[in-house]
PAZALUM-264413 format. One line per 10 residues: number of its first residue (from 1); for each residue x, y, z of N, C-alpha, C. Coordinates in steps of 0.2 Angstrom, whole numbers. Example, Ala and Ser with C-alpha at 12.3 -4.5 7.8 and 13.67 -1.06 7.14 Angstrom:
1 = 66:-28:39:62:-22:39:66:-16:39 ~ 64:-11:35:68:-5:36:64:0:39
END
This chain:
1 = 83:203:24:79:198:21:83:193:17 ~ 84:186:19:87:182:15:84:180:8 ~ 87:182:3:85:179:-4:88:176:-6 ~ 87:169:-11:91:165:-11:91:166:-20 ~ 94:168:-24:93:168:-32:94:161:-34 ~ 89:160:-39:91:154:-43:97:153:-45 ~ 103:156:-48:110:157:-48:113:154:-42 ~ 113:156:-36:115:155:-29:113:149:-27 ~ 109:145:-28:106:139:-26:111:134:-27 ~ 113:129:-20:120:123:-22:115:117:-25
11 = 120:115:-29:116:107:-34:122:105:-30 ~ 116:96:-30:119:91:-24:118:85:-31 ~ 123:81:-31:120:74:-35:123:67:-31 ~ 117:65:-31:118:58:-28:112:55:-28 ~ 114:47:-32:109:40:-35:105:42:-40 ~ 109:46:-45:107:48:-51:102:55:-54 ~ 100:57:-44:96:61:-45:100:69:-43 ~ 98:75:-45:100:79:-43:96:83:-38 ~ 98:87:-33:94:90:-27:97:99:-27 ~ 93:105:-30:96:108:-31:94:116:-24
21 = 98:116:-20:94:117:-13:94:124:-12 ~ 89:129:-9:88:132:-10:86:135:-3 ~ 83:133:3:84:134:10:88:130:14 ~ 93:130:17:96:129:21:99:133:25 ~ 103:132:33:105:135:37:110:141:32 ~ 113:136:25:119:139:25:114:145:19 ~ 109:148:19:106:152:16:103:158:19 ~ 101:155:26:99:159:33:93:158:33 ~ 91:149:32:84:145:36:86:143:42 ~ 83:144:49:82:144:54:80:137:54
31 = 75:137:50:70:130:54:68:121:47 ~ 68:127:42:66:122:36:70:123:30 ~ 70:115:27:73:116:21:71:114:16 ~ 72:116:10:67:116:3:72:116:-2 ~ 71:111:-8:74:109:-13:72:105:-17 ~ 73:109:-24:70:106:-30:72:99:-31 ~ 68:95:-33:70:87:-36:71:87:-42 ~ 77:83:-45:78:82:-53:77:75:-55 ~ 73:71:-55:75:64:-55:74:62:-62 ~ 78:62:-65:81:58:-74:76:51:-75
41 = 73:51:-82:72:45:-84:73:39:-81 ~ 72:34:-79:73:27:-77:79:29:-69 ~ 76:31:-68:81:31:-60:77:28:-54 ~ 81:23:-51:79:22:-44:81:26:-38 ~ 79:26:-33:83:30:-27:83:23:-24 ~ 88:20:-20:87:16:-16:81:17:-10 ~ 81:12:-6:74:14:-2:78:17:5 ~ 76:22:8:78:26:15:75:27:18 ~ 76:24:24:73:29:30:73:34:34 ~ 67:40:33:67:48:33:68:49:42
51 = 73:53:46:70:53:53:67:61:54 ~ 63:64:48:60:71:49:55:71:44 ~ 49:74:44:43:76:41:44:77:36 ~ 45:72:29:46:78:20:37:78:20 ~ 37:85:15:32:87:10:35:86:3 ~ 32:81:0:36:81:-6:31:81:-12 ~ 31:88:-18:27:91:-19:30:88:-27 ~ 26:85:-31:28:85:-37:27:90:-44 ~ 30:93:-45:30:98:-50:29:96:-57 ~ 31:92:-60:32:88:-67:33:84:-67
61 = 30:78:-72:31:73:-73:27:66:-69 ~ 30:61:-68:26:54:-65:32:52:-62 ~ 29:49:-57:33:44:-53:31:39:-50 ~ 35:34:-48:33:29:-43:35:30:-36 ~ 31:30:-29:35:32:-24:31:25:-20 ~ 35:22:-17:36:16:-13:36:18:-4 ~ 31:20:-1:32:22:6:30:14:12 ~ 33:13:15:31:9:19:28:-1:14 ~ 31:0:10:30:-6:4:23:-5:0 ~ 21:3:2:14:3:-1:16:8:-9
71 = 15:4:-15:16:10:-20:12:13:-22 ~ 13:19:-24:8:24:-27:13:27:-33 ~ 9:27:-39:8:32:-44:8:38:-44 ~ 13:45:-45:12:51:-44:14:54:-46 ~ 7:59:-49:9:64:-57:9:71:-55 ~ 11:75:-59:12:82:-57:5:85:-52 ~ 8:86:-49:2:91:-45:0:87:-38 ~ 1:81:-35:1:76:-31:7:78:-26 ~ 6:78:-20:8:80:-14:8:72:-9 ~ 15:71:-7:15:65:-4:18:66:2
81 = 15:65:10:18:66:16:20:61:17 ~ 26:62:21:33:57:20:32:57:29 ~ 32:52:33:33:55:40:37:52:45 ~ 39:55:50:44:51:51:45:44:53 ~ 52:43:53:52:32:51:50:31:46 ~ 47:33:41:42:27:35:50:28:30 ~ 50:23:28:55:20:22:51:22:16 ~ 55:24:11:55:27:3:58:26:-2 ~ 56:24:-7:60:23:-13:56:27:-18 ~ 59:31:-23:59:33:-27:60:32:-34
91 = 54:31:-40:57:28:-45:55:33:-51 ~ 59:35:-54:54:37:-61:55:32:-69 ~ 49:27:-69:48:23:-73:48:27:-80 ~ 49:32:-83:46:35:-88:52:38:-91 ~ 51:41:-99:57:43:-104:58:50:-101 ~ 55:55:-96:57:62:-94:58:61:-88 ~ 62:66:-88:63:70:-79:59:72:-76 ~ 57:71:-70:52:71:-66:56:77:-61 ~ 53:82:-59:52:87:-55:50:89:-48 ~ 54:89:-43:48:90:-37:50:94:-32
101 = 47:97:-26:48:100:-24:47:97:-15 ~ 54:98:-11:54:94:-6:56:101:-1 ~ 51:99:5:50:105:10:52:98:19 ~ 57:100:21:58:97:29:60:100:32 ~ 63:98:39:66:103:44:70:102:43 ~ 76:104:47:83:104:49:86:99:51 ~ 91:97:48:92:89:52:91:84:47 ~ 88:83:44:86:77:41:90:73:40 ~ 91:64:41:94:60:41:91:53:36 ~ 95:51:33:93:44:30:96:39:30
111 = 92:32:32:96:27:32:96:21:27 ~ 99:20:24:100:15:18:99:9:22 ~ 97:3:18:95:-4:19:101:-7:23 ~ 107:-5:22:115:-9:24:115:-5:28 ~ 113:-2:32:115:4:39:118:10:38 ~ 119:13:31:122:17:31:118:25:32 ~ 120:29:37:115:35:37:119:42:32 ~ 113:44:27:116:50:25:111:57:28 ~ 118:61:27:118:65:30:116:72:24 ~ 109:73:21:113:76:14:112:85:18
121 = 117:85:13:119:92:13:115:97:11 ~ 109:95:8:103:101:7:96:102:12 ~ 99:97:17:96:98:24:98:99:28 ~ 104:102:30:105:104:33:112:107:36
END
């Protein structure tokens, strides 16, 4: 039975936020991956397009999330489905760190505004 300890979990940093991941193949996920969100005070994410289904679950804090040029306001407890193609920007407008909880499949790819695809590491 794979357990993943909080100790054990790899922290990822990139555009200011931290992604501290917790399912992945390299844990013994088959199929999905899940990973806490850190996102500090006044951080933008650039905007990305997702090519996999996020659940993106916010645990603490406010944020602003920009899908498809539509924004929305989202406070702790707020569940946002991300699907695939739709373009995302993440912003926390506010003096605390915002918290969340990000559940996709295997694979998952992003592509930035300038063409560039990442490939992050806590997906896959």
């Amino acid at each position: 039975m794979p357990v993943v300890r909080a100790s054990e979990a790899v922290t990822h940093e990139i555009h200011g936020a931290r992604f501290v991941s917790y399912a992945a193949p390299l844990t013994g996920s088959r199929e999905l991956c899940a990973w806490r969100g850190e996102i500090p005070a006044g951080t933008r994410a650039p905007a990305h397009t997702v090519t996999h289904e996020e659940i993106f679950h916010l645990l603490d804090g406010e944020l602003l999330i920009t899908l498809d040029e539509r924004t929305e306001r989202v406070t702790a407890g707020d569940t946002v489905i991300i699907n695939p193609g739709a373009t995302l920007t993440v912003e926390n407008p506010t003096d605390r760190t915002a918290v969340s909880w990000v559940t996709t499949s295997i694979g998952l790819r992003a592509r930035l505004a300038d063409g560039t695809v990442l490939t992050p590491p806590w997906a896959n």
